[in-house]
C-alpha positions as CSV (number, residue, x, y, z in Angstrom):
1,X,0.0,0.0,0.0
2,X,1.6,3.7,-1.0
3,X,1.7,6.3,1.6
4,X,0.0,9.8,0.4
5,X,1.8,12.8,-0.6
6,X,0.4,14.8,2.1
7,X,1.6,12.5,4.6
8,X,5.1,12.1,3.1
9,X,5.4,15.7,3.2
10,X,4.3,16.0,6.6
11,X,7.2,13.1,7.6
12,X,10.2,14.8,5.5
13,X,9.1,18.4,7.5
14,X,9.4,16.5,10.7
15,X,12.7,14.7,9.6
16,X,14.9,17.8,8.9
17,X,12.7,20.3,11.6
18,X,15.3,20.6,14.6
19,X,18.5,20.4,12.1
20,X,17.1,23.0,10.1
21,X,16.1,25.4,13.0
22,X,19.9,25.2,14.0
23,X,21.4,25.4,11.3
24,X,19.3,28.1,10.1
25,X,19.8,29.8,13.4
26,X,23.8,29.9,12.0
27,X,23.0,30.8,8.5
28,X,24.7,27.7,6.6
29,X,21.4,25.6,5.8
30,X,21.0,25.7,2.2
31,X,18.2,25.9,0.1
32,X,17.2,26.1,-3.7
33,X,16.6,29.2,-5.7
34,X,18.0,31.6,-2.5
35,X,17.0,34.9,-2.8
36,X,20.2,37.4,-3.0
37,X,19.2,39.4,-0.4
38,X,18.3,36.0,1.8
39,X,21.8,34.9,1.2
40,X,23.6,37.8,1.8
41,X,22.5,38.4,5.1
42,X,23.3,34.2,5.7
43,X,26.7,35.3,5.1
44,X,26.8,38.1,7.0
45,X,25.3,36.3,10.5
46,X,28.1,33.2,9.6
47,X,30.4,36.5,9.1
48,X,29.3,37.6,12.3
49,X,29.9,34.8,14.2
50,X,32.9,33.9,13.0
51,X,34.5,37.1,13.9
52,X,32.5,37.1,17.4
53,X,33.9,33.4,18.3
54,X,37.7,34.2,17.1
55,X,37.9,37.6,18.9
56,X,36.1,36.9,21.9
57,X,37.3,33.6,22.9
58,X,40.1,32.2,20.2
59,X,42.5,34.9,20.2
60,X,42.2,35.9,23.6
61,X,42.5,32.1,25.1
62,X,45.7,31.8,22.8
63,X,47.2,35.1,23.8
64,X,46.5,33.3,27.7
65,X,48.1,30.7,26.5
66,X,51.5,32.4,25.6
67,X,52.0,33.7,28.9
68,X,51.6,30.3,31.0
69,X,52.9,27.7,28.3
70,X,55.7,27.0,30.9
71,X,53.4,25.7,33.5
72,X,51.5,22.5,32.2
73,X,48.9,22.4,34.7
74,X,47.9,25.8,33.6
75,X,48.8,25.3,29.9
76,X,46.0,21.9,30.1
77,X,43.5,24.0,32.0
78,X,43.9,26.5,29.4
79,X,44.0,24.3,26.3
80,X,40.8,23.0,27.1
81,X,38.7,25.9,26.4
82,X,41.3,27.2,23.9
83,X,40.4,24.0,21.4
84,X,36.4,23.8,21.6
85,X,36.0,27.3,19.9
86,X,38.5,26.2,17.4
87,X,36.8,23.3,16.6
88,X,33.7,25.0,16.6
89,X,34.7,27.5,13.8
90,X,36.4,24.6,11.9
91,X,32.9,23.0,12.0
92,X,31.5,26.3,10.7
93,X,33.5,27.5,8.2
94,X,33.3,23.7,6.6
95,X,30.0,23.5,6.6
96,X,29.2,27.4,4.8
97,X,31.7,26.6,2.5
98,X,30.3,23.4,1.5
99,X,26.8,24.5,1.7
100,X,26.1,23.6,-2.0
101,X,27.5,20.1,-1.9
102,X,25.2,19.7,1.0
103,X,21.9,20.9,-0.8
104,X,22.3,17.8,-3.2
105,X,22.1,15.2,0.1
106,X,19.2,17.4,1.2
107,X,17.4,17.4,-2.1
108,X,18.0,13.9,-2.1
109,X,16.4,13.4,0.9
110,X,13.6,15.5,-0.4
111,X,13.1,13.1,-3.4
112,X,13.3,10.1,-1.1
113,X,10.9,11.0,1.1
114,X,8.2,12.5,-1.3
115,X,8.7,10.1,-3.9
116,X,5.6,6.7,-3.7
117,X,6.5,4.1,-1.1
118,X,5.3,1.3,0.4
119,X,4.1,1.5,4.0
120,X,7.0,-0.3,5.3
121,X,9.3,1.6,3.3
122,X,8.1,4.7,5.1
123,X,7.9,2.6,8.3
124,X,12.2,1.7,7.5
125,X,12.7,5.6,7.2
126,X,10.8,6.8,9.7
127,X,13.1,4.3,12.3
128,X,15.6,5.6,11.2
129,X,15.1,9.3,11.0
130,X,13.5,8.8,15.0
131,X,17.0,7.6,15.9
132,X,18.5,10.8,14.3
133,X,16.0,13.2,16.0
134,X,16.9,11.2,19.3
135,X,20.3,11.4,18.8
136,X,19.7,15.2,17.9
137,X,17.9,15.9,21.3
138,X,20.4,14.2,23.1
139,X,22.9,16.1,21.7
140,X,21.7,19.3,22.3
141,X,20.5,18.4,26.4
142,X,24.3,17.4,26.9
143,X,25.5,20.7,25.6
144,X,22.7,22.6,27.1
145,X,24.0,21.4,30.8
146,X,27.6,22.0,29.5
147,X,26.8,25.9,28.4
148,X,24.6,26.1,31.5
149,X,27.4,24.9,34.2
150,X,29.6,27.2,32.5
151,X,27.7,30.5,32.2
152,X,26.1,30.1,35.8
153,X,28.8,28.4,38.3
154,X,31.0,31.8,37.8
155,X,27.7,34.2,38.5
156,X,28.1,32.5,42.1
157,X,31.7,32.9,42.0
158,X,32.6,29.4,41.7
159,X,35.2,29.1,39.8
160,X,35.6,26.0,37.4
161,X,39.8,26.9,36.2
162,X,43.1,26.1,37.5
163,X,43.6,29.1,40.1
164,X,46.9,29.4,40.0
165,X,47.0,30.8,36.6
166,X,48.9,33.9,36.1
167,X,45.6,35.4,33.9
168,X,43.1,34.9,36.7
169,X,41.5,38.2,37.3
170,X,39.3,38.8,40.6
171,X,35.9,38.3,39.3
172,X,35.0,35.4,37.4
173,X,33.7,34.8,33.9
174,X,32.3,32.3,31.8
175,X,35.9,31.8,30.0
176,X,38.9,33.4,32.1
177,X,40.6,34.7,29.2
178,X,43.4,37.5,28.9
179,X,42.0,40.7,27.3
180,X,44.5,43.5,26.3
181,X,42.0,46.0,28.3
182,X,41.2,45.7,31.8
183,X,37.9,43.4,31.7
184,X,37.7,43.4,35.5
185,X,36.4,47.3,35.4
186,X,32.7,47.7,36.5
187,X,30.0,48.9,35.7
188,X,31.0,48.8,31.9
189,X,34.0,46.4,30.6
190,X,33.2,43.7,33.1
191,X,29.7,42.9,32.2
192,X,30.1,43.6,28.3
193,X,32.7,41.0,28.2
194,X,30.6,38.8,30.7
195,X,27.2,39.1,28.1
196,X,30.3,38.5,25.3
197,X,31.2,35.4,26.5
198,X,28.1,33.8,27.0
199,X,26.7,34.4,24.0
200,X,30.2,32.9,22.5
201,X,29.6,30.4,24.8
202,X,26.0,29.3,23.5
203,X,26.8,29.6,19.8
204,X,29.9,27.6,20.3
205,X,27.4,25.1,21.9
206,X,25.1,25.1,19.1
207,X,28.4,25.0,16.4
208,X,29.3,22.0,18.1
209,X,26.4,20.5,18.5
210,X,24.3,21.1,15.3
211,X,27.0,19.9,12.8
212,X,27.1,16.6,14.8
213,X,23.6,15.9,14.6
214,X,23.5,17.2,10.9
215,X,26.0,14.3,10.4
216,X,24.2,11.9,12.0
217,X,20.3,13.0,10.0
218,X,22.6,12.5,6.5
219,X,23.9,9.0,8.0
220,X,21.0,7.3,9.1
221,X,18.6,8.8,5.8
222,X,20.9,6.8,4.1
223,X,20.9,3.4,6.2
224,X,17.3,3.7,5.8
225,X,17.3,3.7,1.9
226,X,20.5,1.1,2.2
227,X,17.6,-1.2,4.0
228,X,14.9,-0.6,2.2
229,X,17.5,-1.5,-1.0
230,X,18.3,-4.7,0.8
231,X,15.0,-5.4,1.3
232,X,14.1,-4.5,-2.8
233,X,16.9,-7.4,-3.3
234,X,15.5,-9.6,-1.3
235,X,12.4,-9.7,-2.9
236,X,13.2,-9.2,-6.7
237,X,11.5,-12.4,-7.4
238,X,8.2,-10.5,-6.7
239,X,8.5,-7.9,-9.4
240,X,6.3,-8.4,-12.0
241,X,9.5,-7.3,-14.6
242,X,12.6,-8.6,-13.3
243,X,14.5,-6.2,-15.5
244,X,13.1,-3.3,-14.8
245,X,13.1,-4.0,-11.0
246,X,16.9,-4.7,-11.1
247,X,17.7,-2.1,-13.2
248,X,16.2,0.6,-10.6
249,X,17.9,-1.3,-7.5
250,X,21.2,-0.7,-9.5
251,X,20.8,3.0,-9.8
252,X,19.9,3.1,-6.4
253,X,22.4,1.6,-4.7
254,X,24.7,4.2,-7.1
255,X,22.7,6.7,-6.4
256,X,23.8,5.8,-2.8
257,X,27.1,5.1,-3.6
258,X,27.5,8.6,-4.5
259,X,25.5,10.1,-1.5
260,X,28.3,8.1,1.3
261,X,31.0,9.8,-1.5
262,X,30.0,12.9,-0.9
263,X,29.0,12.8,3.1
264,X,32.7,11.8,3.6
265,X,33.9,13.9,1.0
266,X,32.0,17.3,3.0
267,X,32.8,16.1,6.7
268,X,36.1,14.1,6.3
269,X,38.7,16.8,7.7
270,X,35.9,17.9,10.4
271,X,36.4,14.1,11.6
272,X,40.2,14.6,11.2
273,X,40.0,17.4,13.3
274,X,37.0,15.8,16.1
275,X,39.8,12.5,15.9
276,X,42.6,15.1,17.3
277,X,40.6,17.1,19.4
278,X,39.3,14.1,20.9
279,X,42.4,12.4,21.9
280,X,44.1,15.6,23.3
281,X,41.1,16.4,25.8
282,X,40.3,13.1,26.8
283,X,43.8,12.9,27.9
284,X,44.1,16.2,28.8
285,X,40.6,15.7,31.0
286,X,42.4,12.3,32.5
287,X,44.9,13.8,33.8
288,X,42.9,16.8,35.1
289,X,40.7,14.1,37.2
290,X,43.9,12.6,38.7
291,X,44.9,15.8,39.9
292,X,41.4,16.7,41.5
293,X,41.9,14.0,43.0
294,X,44.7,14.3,44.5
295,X,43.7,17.4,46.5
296,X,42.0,15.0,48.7
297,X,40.1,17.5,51.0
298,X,40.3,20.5,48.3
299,X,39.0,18.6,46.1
300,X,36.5,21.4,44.1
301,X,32.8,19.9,43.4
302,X,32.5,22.2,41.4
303,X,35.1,21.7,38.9
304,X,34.4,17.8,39.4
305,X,31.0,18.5,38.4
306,X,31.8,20.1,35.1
307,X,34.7,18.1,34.0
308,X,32.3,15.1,33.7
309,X,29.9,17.0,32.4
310,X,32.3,18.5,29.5
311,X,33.9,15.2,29.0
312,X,31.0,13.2,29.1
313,X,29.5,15.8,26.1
314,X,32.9,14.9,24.8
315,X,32.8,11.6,24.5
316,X,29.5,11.2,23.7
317,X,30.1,13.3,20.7
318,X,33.1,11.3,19.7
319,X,31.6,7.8,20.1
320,X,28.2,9.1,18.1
321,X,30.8,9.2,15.0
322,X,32.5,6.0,15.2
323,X,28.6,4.4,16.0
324,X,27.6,6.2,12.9
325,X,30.1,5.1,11.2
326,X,29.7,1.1,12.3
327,X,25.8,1.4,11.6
328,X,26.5,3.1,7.9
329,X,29.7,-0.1,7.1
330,X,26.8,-2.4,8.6
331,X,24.1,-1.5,6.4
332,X,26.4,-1.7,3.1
333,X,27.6,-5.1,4.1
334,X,23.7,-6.2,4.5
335,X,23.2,-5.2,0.3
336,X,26.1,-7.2,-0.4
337,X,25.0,-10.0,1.8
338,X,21.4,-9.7,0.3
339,X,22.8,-9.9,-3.2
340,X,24.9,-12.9,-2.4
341,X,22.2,-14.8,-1.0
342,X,20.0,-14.0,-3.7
343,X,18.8,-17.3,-5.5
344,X,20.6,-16.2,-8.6
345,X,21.3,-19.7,-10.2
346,X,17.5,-20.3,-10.6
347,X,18.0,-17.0,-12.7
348,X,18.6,-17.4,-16.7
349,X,22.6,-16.7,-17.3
350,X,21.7,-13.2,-18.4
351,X,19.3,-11.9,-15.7
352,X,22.0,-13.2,-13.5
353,X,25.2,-11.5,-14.7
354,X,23.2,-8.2,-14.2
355,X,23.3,-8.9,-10.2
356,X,27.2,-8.8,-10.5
357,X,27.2,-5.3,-11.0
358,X,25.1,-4.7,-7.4
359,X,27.8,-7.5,-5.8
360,X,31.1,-5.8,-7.2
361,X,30.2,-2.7,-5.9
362,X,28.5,-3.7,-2.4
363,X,31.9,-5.4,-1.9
364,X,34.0,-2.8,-1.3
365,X,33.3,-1.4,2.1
366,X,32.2,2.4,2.3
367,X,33.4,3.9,5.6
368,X,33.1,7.2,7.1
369,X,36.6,8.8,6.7
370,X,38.7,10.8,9.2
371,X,40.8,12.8,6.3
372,X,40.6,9.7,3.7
373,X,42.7,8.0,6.4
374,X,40.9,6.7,9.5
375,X,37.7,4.8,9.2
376,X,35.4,5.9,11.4
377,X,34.0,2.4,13.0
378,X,34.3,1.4,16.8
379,X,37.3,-0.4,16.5
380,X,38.9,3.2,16.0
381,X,37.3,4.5,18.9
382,X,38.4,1.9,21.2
383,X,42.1,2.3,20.3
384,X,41.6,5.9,20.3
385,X,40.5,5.2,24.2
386,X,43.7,3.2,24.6
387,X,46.3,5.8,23.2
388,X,44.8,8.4,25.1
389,X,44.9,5.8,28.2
390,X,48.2,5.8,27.8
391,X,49.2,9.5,27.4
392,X,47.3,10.1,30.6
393,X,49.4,8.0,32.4
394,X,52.6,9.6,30.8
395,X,51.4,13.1,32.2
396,X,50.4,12.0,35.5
397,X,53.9,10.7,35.8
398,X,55.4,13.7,34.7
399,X,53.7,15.5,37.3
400,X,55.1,13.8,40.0
């Protein structure tokens, strides 16, 4: 039975709403036939942002940096809210510039979900897009209560940093960064820089977490074709025109082909760069537990309760990749597996040479990339846990 158009519209709206809204919200999601005036002032808010992000937080956290890079206590407090706005402008700046490679996945997402369907098609795509969306709002919670810890907790002058750090000022901020003018005066510089920051801090957030969730809505859209495919295979027998049948699972699956091409082709140096950033704080946020934990009775709740908060964003972040990235090589392994179990020698020898073509191309494994180098599966994840394992126990040694 088909699914209506009205109701297949109403399912691709509620796919793409919450991605949309963020990404819209940062002026990089793309659509057909912009206006000029529409896109221009796109560019200007990613513009805006940009320079807001880099002037506020970047360049002042690195110019903090210069001045304790002798200490590495304070050099690890300092690097971890150094790399996260780097990372989120990284994110950014990939993502606006590759807006228009982007609008083909989302017009293909278009087409896939407006186009007739079967009931459990639909039923296959809606799964998956659910997991997406759940995925999506978990993202955004865990970077909600990481914005949140660090924009309040300094209002009540707790601070969350290393105190001993020569940039310290009196009062506390959001991000205790070194300005070249004196931040601390009141009623004016103080509180500028204080509404500053946390607006840096929640777009940062949102940087950070939209792009991930973006990834992951691209991902699954495609398992959920790369089943219903698998399914198609399964039952070719049932077409009423074998030809026909095959010959439009074979542009599919190309069609798919290309779609993983250019996912990993658009977000392959962003993993590069989430691989790195990754392995430095987790060991970086290793060692800084250790030491908390050293102070024995000083021991700060405060900046215990945001380090696993931050981390735990972190990792989660990180291992919603390398999941991705498993579900995506297990999906392309079911079409080949389909294909190969197909009954193909009760086929006529020329209906079945055609099923080669589906089997030569489902063989090769399509991965995720981390710059065309690193697969992104769980395997990678786990060793990336070990390495980083190890470096914390290098650091903690150098400490003593």
């Amino acid at each position: 039975m088909e699914v209506s158009k009205h109701s297949t519209y109403r399912d691709y709206e509620w796919a793409i709403e919450l991605n949309r809204l963020s990404l819209t919200l940062l002026g990089i999601w793309p659509e057909n036939h912009e206006a000029k005036q529409k896109k221009l002032i796109s560019n200007i808010r990613v513009i805006i942002i940009l320079n807001l992000i880099t002037w506020i937080c970047l360049i002042p956290s690195l110019h903090s940096l210069l001045k304790i890079y002798d200490d590495i206590m304070s050099t690890i407090d300092n690097l971890q809210y150094t790399m996260p706005p780097l990372m989120a402008i990284i994110k950014l700046f990939i993502i606006w510039q590759k807006k228009y490679d982007i609008l083909l996945l989302l017009n293909m997402i278009k087409d896939d979900w407006l186009r007739p369907k079967t009931s459990d098609e639909r039923n296959v795509m809606l799964k998956q897009a659910r997991i997406a969306r759940i995925l999506t709002i978990f993202g955004c919670f865990m970077m909600l209560m990481s914005i949140i810890s660090a924009i309040l907790l300094p209002l009540f002058g707790i601070s969350i940093r290393y105190r001993t750090n020569r940039t310290d000022p009196g009062k506390s901020l959001p991000l205790q960064l070194y300005y070249v003018y004196d931040k601390d005066k009141s009623p004016f510089f103080f509180e500028i820089t204080y509404v500053l920051q946390c607006i840096s801090v929640m777009l940062i957030g949102v940087m950070y977490s939209s792009t991930d969730s973006f990834l992951s809505l691209l991902v699954f859209h495609v398992c959920g074709q790369l089943e219903n495919l698998k399914k198609r295979v399964i039952d070719l027998d049932k077409f009423h025109n074998f030809r026909i049948a095959l010959s439009y699972i074979v542009r599919d699956h190309m069609r798919l082909i290309r779609s993983i091409n250019i996912i990993d082709n658009v977000f392959t140096i962003m993993l590069l760069g989430a691989l790195l950033y990754f392995g430095i704080l987790f060991a970086f946020y290793g060692f800084l537990f250790g030491n908390l934990f050293s102070q024995g009775r000083d021991l700060s709740v405060a900046r215990l309760t945001f380090f696993i908060i931050v981390s735990s964003t972190l990792f989660t972040h990180m291992c919603l990749y390398c999941v991705v990235g498993e579900i995506l090589l297990a999906q392309c392994e079911a079409v080949y597996e389909a294909t190969y179990e197909y009954k193909w020698y009760m086929l006529e020898p020329k209906e079945a040479k055609h099923l080669l073509m589906i089997m030569i191309r489902a063989n090769k494994p399509l991965y995720l990339t981390a710059g065309k180098l690193f697969p992104m599966t769980m395997a990678l994840f786990c060793n990336l846990l070990k390495t980083s394992g190890g470096y914390i126990s290098v650091l903690l040694a150098h400490r003593e």
